[in-house]
C-alpha positions in Angstrom: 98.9 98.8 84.1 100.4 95.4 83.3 103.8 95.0 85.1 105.3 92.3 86.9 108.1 93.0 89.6 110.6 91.0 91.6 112.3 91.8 94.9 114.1 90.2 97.5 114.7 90.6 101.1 116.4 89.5 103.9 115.3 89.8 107.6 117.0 88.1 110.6 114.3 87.8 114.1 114.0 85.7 117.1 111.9 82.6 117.6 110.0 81.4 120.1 109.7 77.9 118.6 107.8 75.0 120.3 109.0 76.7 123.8 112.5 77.2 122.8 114.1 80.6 121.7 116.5 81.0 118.5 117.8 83.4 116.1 116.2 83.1 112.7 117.7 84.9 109.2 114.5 84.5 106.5 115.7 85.0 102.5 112.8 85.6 100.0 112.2 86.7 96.8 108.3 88.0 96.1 106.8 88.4 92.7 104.4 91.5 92.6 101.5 92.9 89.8 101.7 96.6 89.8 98.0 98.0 89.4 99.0 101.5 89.4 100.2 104.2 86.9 101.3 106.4 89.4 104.9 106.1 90.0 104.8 107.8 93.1 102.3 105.7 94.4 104.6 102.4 93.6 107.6 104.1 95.1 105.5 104.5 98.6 104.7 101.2 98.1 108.1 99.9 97.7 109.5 101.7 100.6 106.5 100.5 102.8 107.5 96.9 102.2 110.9 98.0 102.8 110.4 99.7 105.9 108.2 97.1 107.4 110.9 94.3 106.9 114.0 96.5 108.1 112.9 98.3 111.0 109.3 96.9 112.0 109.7 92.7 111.8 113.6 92.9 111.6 114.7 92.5 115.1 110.9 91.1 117.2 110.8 87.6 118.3 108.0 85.9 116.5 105.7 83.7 119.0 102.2 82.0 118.9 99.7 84.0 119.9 98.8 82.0 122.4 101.8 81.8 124.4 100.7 85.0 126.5 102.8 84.2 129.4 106.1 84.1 127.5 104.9 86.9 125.3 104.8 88.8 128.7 108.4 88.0 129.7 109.7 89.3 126.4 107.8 92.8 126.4 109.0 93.3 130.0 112.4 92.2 128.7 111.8 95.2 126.5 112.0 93.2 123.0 109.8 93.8 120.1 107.1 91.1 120.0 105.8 89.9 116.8 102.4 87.1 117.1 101.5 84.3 115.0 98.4 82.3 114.6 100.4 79.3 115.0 103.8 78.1 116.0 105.9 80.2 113.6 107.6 77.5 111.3 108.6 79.1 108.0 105.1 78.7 105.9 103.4 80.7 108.6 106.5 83.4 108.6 105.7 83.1 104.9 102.1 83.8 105.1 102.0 86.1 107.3 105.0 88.5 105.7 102.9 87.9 102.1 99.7 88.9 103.9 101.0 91.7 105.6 102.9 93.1 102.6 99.6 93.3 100.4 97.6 94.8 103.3 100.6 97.8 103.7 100.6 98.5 99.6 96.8 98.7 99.6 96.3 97.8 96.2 98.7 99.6 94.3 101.1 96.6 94.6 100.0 93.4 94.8 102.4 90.1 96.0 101.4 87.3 93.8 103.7 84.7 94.9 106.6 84.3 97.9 109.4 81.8 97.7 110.6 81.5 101.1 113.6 80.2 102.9 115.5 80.2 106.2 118.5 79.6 108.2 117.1 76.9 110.5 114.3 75.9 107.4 116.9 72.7 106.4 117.1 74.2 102.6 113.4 73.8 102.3 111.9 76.4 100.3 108.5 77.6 100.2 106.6 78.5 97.4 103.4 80.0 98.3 101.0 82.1 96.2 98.7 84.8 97.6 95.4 82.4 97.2 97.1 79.5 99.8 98.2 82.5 101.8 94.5 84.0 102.1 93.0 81.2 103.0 96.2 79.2 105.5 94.8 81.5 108.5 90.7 82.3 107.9 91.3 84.4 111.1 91.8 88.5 110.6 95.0 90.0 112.6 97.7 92.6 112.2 98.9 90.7 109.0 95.5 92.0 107.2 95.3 95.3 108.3 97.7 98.1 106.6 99.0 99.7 109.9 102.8 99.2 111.1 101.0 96.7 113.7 103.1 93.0 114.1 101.5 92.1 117.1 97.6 91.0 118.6 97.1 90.8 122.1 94.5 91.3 124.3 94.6 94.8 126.1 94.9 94.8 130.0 92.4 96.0 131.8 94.0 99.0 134.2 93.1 102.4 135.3 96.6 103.8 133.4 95.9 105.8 130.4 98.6 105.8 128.0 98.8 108.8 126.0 101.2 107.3 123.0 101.0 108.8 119.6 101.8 105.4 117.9 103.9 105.5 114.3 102.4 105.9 111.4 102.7 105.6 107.6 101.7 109.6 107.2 103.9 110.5 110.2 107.0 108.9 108.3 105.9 110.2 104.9 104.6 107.5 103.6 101.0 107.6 103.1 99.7 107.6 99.7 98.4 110.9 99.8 101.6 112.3 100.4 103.4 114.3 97.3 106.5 115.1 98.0 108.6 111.7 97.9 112.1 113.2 98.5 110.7 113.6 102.1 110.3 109.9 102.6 114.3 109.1 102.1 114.9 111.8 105.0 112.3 110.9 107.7 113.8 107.2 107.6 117.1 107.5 107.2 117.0 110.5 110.7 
């Protein structure tokens, strides 16, 4: 199929910017190929993308990865923690969301290009296309793997076995095996 889509989102998060905390609102508009015939296939896909930016980024703080310290103090705070590769300044925000997007729509979707903004970005927009994006962090992390995953870190090493059945795309309807899509608009809206 040869389609081309636009969206565009909005998603506000915390910051954890060159040791400093702020509030951050993130506008962007993506341009997409669709590479399937299935509609119901493009419709999990679309509700994927929009899942992951309302209820999965929407809300974390966004840090470097190699702040582990202050990563610690937010998860005992109890806040959603989202790493970075880098400090997150918008183009890595940007690569990361475009990364992460293709990774969740496996294919049947496909962002081509991301023009990027933010509250605290000075009007600066980014224009980034999926090539830059690919190769702007040669290191593999949760923004290329197709899981609900935002975050990296090292696991501790304890004795404490935690039994948690984490959230996935099947166990909110919205694996692409599934066939029944008026079940998706229930199990996200509960």
């Amino acid at each position: 199929m040869d389609v081309r889509i636009r969206k565009s989102f909005t998603f506000a998060t915390g910051l954890n910017l060159e040791n400093n905390f702020c509030v951050n609102l993130y506008n962007f508009d993506i341009a997409m190929n669709v590479y399937t015939d299935n509609s119901h296939a493009q419709n999990i896909a679309v509700e994927r993308m929009n899942v992951f930016l309302d209820y999965i980024i929407e809300d974390s703080v966004i840090i470097c990865a190699d702040k582990t310290d202050i990563i610690k103090k937010y998860q005992d705070a109890g806040l959603k923690v989202c790493t970075s590769p880098e400090e997150p300044y918008d183009q890595i925000v940007a690569m990361l969301v475009l990364n992460k997007l293709n990774a969740i729509m496996e294919g049947h979707l496909y962002v081509t290009d991301i023009q990027f903004t933010s509250a605290i970005g000075n009007g600066i927009t980014f224009e980034l296309k999926h090539e830059m994006a690919e190769v702007m962090c040669p290191v593999k992390g949760w923004w290329t793997r197709n899981d609900m995953s935002i975050c990296d870190l090292p696991k501790e090493n304890t004795n404490v076995v935690e039994l948690k059945n984490p959230m996935s795309w099947d166990s909110i309807n919205l694996s692409f095996k599934n066939s029944n899509t008026e079940e998706i608009v229930d199990t996200i809206t509960e």
